[in-house]
C-alpha positions in Angstrom: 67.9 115.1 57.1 71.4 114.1 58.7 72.9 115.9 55.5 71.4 119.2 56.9 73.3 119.0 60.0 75.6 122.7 60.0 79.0 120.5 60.6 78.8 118.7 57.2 79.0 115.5 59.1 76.7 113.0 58.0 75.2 110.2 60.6 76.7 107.2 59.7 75.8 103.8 61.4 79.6 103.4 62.5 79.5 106.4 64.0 75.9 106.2 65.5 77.4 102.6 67.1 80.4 104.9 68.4 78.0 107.5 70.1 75.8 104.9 71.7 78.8 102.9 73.0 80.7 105.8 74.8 77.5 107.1 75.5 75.1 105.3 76.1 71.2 104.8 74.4 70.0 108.2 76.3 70.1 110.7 73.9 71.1 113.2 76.3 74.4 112.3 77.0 75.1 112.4 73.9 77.7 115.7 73.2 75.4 118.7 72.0 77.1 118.7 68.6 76.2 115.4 67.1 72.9 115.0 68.9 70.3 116.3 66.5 71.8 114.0 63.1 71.9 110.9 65.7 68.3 111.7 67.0 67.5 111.2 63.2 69.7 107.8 63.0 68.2 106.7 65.9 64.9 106.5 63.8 66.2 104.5 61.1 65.8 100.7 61.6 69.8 100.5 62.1 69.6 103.0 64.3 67.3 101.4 66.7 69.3 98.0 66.8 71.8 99.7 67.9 70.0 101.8 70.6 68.1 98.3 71.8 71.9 96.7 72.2 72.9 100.1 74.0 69.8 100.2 75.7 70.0 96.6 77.0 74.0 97.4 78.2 72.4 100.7 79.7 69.8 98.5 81.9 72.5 96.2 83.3 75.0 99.2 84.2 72.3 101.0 85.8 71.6 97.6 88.2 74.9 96.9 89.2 74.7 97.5 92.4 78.2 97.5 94.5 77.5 96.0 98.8 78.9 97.9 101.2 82.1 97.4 102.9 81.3 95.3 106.3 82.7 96.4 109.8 85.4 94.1 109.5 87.0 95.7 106.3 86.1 99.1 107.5 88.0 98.4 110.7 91.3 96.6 109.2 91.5 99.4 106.3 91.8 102.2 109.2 94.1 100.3 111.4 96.1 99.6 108.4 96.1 103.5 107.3 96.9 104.1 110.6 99.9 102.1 110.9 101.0 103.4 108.0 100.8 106.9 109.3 103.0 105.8 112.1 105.6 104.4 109.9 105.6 107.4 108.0 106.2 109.9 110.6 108.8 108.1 112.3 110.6 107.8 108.8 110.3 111.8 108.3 111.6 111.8 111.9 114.9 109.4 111.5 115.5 111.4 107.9 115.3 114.4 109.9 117.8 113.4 112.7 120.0 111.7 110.0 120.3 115.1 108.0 120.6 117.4 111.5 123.8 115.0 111.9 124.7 115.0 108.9 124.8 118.7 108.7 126.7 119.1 112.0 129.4 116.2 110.5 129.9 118.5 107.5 130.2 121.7 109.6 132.7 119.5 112.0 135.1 118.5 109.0 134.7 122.1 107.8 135.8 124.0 111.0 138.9 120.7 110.7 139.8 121.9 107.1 139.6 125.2 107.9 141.8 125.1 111.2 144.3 122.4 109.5 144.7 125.0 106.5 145.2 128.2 108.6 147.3 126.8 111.4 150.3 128.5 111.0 153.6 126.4 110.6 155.1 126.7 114.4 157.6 124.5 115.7 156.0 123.3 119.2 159.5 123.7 121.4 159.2 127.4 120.1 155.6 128.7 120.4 154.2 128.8 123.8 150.3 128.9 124.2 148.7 132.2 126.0 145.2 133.5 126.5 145.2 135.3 123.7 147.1 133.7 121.4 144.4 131.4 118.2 144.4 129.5 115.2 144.7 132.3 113.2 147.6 134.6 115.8 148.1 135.9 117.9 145.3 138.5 119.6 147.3 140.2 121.9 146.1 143.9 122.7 149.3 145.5 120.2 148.1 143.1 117.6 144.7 144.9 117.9 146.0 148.4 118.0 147.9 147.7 114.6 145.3 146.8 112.9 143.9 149.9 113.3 
């Protein structure tokens, strides 16, 4: 009868042993596709050896039974969660601060390179600072009109 199964897989007791181990004795966890040819193993005196063995694993799974957490762990857990919260946020916060100033450094050296580079060459005796003169010229009302 496990010949006639429409996969061409025959019940074998290695298999059957397999099934029941993942699975469990309870036929109906085992998947859909093998469960008719190991419904017919199951009746073979192999078969039900194994079941009894899976059957008497199955029995102590299904009466473990895990105690609740008391008070004391419950309480500790959450203070520890919430500590580590805490810590957490104020380490976003000091990576935040350290990248704001680390972004103003970078636009400070910059606005440097950029005013060190374009600072015309001027002797000091021979240039005299005015309102309108600026690290890149001077922008005096003619050099405005020229530049139209």
């Amino acid at each position: 009868m496990a010949e006639d199964i429409e996969d061409g897989q025959a019940m074998d007791a290695r298999r059957f042993a397999a099934l029941t181990e993942a699975y469990g004795s309870d036929p109906r966890r085992w998947p859909k596709a093998e469960r008719e040819a190991a419904i017919a193993y199951a009746s073979s005196e192999t078969g039900q050896a194994i079941s009894r063995n899976a059957g008497a694993l199955d029995a102590l799974l299904d009466g473990y039974r895990v105690p609740h957490p008391g008070k004391a762990l419950h309480d500790t857990i959450l203070r520890t969660a919430d500590r580590y919260v805490v810590r957490r946020r104020r380490q976003r916060f000091w990576w935040l601060g350290l990248g704001l100033a680390g972004i103003g450094l970078a636009g400070a050296v910059a606005g440097l390179a950029l005013v060190t580079v374009v600072t015309p060459e001027v002797q000091p005796d021979h240039y005299v600072l005015d309102a309108n003169a600026t690290a890149f010229g001077d922008a005096g009302p003619d050099t405005i009109e020229e530049d139209l």
